[in-house]
C-alpha positions as CSV (number, residue, x, y, z in Angstrom):
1,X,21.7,89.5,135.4
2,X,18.2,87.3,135.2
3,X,17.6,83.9,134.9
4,X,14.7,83.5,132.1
5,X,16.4,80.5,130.5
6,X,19.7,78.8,130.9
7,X,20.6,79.2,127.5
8,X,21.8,82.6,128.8
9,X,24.0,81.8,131.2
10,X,27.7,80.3,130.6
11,X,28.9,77.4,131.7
12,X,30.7,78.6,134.3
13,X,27.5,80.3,135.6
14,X,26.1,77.1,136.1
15,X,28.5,75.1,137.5
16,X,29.9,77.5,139.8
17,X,25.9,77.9,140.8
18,X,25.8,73.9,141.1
19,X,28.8,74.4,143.2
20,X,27.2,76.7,146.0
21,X,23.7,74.8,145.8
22,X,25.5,72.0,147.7
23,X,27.4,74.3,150.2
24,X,24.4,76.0,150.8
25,X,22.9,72.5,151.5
26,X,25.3,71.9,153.7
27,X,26.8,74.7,155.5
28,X,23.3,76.6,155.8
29,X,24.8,78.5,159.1
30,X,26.5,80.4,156.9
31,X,24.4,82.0,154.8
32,X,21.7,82.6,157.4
33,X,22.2,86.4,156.6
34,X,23.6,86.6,153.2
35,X,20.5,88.7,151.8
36,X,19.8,90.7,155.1
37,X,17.3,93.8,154.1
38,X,16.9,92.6,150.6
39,X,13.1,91.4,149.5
40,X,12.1,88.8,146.7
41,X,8.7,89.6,145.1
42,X,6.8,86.2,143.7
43,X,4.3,87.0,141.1
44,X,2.0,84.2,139.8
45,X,-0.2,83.4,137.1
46,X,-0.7,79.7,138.2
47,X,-0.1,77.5,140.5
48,X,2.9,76.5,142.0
49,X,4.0,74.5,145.9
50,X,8.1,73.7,145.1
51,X,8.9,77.1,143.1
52,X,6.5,79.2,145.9
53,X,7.9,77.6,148.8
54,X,11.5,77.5,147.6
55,X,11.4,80.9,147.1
56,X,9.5,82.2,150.1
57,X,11.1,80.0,152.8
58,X,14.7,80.9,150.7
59,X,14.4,84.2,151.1
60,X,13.7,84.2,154.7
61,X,16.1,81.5,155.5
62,X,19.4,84.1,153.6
63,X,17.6,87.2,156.2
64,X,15.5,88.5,153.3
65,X,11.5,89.2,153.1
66,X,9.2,87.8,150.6
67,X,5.9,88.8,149.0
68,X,3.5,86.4,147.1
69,X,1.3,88.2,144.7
70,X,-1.5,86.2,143.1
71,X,-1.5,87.6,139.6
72,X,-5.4,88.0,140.3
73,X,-5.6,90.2,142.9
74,X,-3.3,92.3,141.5
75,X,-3.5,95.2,138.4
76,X,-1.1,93.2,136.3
77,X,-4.3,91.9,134.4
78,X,-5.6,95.4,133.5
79,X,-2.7,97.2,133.0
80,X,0.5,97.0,131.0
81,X,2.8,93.9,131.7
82,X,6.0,96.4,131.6
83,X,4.5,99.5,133.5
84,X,3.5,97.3,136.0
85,X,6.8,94.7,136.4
86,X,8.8,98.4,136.4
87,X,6.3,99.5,139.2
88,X,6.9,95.9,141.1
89,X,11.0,96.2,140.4
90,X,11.2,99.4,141.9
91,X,9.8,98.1,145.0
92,X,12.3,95.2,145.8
93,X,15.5,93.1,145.3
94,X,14.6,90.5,143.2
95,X,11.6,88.8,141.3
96,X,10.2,85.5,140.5
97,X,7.5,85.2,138.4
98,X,5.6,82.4,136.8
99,X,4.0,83.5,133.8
100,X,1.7,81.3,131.4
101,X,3.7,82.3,128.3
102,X,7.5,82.2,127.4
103,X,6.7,85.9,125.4
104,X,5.3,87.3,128.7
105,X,8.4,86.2,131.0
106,X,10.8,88.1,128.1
107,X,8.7,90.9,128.4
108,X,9.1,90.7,131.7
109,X,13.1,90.3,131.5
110,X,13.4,93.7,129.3
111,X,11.4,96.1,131.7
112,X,12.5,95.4,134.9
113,X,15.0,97.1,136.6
114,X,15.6,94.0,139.5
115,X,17.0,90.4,138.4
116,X,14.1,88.5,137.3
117,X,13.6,84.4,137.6
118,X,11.8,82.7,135.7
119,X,10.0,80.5,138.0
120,X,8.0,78.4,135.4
121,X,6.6,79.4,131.7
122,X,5.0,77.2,128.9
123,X,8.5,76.9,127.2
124,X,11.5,77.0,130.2
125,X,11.6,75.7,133.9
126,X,15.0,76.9,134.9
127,X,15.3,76.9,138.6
128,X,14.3,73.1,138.1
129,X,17.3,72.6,136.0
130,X,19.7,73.8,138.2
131,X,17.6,72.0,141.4
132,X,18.1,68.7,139.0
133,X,21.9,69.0,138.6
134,X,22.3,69.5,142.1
135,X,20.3,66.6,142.9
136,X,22.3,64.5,140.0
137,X,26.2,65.8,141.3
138,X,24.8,64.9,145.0
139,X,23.6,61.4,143.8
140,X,26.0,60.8,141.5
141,X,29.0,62.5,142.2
142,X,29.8,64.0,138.8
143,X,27.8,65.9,136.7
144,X,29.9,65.3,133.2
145,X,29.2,62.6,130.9
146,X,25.9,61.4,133.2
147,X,23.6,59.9,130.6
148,X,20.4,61.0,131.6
149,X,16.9,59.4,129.4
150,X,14.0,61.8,129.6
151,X,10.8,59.4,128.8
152,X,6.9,61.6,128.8
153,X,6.0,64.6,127.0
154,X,8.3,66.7,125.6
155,X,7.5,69.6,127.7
156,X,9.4,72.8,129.6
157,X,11.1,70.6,131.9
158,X,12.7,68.7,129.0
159,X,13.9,72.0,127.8
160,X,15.6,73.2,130.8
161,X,17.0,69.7,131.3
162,X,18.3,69.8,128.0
163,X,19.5,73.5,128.3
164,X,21.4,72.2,132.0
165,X,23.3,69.3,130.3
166,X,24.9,71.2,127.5
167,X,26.5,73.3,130.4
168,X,28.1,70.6,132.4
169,X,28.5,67.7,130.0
170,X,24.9,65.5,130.7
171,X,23.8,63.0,127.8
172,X,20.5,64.1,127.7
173,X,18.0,61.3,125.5
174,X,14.6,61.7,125.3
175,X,11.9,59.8,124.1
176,X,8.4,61.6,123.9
177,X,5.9,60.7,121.6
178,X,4.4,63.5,122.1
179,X,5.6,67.3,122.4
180,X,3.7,70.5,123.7
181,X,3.4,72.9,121.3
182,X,4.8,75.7,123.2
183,X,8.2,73.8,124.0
184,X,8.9,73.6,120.8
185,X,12.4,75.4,120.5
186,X,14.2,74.0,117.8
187,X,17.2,75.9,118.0
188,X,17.8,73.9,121.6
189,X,17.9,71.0,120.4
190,X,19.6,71.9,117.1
191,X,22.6,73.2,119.1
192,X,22.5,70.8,121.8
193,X,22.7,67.6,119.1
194,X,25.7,69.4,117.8
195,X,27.2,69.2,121.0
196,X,26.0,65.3,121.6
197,X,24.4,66.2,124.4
198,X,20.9,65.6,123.1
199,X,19.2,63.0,121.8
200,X,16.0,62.2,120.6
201,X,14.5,58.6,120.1
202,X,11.9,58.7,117.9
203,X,9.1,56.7,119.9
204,X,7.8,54.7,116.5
205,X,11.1,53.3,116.4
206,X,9.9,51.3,119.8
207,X,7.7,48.8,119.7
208,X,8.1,46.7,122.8
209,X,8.8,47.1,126.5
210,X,12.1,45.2,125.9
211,X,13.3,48.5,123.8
212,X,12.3,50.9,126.1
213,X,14.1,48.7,128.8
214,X,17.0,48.6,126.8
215,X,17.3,52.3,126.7
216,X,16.9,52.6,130.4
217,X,19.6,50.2,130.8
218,X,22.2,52.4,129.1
219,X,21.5,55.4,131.4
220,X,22.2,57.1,135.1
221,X,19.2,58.3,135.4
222,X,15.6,57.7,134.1
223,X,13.3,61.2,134.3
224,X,9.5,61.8,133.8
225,X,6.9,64.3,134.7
226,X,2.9,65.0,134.0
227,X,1.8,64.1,130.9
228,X,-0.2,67.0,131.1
229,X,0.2,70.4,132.3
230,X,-1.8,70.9,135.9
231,X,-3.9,73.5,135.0
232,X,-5.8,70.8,132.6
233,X,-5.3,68.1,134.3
234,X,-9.0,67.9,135.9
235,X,-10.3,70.5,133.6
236,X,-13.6,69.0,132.0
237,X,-13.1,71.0,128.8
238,X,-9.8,69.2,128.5
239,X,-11.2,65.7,128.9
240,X,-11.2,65.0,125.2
241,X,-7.4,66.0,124.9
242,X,-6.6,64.2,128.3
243,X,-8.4,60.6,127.3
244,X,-6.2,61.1,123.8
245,X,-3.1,61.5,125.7
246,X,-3.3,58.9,128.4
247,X,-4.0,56.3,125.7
248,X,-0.9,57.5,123.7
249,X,1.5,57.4,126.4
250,X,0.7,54.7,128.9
251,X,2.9,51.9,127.2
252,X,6.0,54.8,128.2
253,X,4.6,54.8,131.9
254,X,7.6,54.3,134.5
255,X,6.9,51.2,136.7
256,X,8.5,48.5,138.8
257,X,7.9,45.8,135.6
258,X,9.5,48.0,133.2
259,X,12.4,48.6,136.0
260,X,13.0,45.7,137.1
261,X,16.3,44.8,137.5
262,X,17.3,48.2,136.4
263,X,19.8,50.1,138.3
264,X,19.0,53.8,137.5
265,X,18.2,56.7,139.8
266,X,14.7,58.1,139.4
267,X,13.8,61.6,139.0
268,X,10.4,63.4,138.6
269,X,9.8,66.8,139.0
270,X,6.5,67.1,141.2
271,X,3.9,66.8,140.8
272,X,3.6,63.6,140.0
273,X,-0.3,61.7,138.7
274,X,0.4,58.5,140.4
275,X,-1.0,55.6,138.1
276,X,-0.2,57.2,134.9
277,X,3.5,59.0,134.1
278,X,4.6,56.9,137.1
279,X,3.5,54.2,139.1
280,X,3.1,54.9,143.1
281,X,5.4,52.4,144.2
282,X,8.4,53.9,142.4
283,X,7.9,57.3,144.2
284,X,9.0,55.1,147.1
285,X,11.6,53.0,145.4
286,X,15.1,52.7,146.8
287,X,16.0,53.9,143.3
288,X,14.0,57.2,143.6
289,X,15.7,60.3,144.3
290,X,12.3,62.3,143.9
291,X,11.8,63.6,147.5
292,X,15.8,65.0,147.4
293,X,15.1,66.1,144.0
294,X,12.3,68.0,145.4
295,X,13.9,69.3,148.7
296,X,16.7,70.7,146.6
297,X,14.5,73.1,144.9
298,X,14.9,75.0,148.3
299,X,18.6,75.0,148.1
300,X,18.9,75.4,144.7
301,X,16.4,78.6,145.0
302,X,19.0,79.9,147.6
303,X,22.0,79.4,144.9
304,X,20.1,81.3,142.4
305,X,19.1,84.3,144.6
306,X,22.3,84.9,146.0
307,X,24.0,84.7,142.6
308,X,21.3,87.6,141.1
309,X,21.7,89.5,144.1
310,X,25.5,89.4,143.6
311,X,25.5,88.1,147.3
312,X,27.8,84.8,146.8
């Protein structure tokens, strides 16, 4: 079993998985051995502090070892991606990788011969999904019929939120003038409309704060991230792109005037740009659940070891 995107697992998959994130959380005592002699491999092509650090410190913390390999100072650049994941798998337990492309991670999936994780591609963020319902059934209390309004970019994250909800009953609505081209997975959201658990605001429909509020109002939770992807974020080739973007979506930034009054958790998935998806104050908002949003990433990464492992 791997977990490249959520749209693979069942239902029960991911709520029994939402289940033992929480009793990991809270019973970690118990589980201070549950992967005793097994090792985790992390293979990355970019940068990463949650999905690293969740799954190095997890590891460790269930009695496991872990080994980081910087894609760059490795062979997987000048060789085959399968020859060399089959290598890697034959050397431990488990994998997380964080590839660049959606194609790579399936590539990925099909040769190796050790669970794989997707820790992060162009396309899916899973682990974050599962971290987010966690943080949304601690919070909230229940998971099902939580309306949830997604406001940024449509991006990976979007995608795995989207792909979470369908599984345990979330409204997911989003409104993003803008979506990355490499998120685009249309069969998603065809399937998760069908199921009402998705839907999408069309941003020209919104012409005044007042709308946007509106929308809030109606919803649990209110979730954003980047506007744009790290890797570009201070790139100077991408300074053309970046100006274009900020300019689009600063009227959709989240901030105590459009809040205000509003009584919504607050969810983004780190790392946030303060001053542009989010204003810096809300990061420390009563309303924010950010910081437990972020430690849960940890015991989420746990959850979704031990289940691969077939250790829970």
């Amino acid at each position: 079993m791997h977990l490249n995107t959520l749209k693979d697992w069942s239902d029960t998959d991911v709520r029994e998985t939402v289940e033992n994130c929480l009793k990991i959380k809270n019973y970690p005592e118990k589980y201070r051995h549950a992967a005793s002699g097994l090792s985790l491999a992390l293979l990355f092509q970019k940068t990463s502090t949650r999905t690293r650090c969740a799954g190095e410190v997890g590891i460790v913390q269930l009695g496991g070892n872990a080994h980081y390999l910087d894609w760059r100072t490795t062979n997987f650049g000048l060789a085959d991606l399968s020859d060399e994941i089959k290598v890697l798998s034959a050397y431990v337990d488990v994998i997380l990788a964080r590839f660049l492309k959606h194609a790579d991670a399936c590539k990925a999936v099909e040769a190796s011969d050790v669970p794989m994780i997707n820790g992060c591609c162009d396309r899916y963020h899973p682990t974050q999904g599962l971290g987010d319902l966690m943080t949304i059934q601690e919070h909230i209390g229940r998971l099902d019929g939580v309306k949830v309004c997604f406001i940024g970019v449509h991006n990976n994250v979007c995608n795995s939120l989207i792909s979470a909800g369908m599984k345990v009953g979330l409204k997911v609505t989003v409104i993003a003038p803008e979506v990355n081209p490499a998120a685009i997975d249309k069969e998603l959201w065809s399937d998760a409309e069908k199921t009402g658990s998705y839907i999408s605001i069309d941003s020209d429909t919104i012409d005044c704060k007042s709308t946007l509020q509106e929308i809030i109002a109606d919803n649990d939770v209110v979730y954003t991230d980047t506007w744009i992807d790290m890797e570009f974020f201070t790139d100077p080739d991408f300074a053309e792109e970046k100006e274009r973007r900020m300019k689009l979506m600063m009227p959709y930034q989240l901030n105590s005037s459009l809040l205000n009054g509003l009584d919504c958790k607050i969810m983004h998935c780190l790392p946030a740009h303060r001053g542009y998806e989010i204003s810096g104050e809300l990061l420390d908002d009563p309303r924010s659940i950010i910081f437990d949003q972020s430690e849960n990433r940890l015991h989420s990464m746990k959850a979704i070891l031990l289940k691969l492992l077939g250790r829970i």
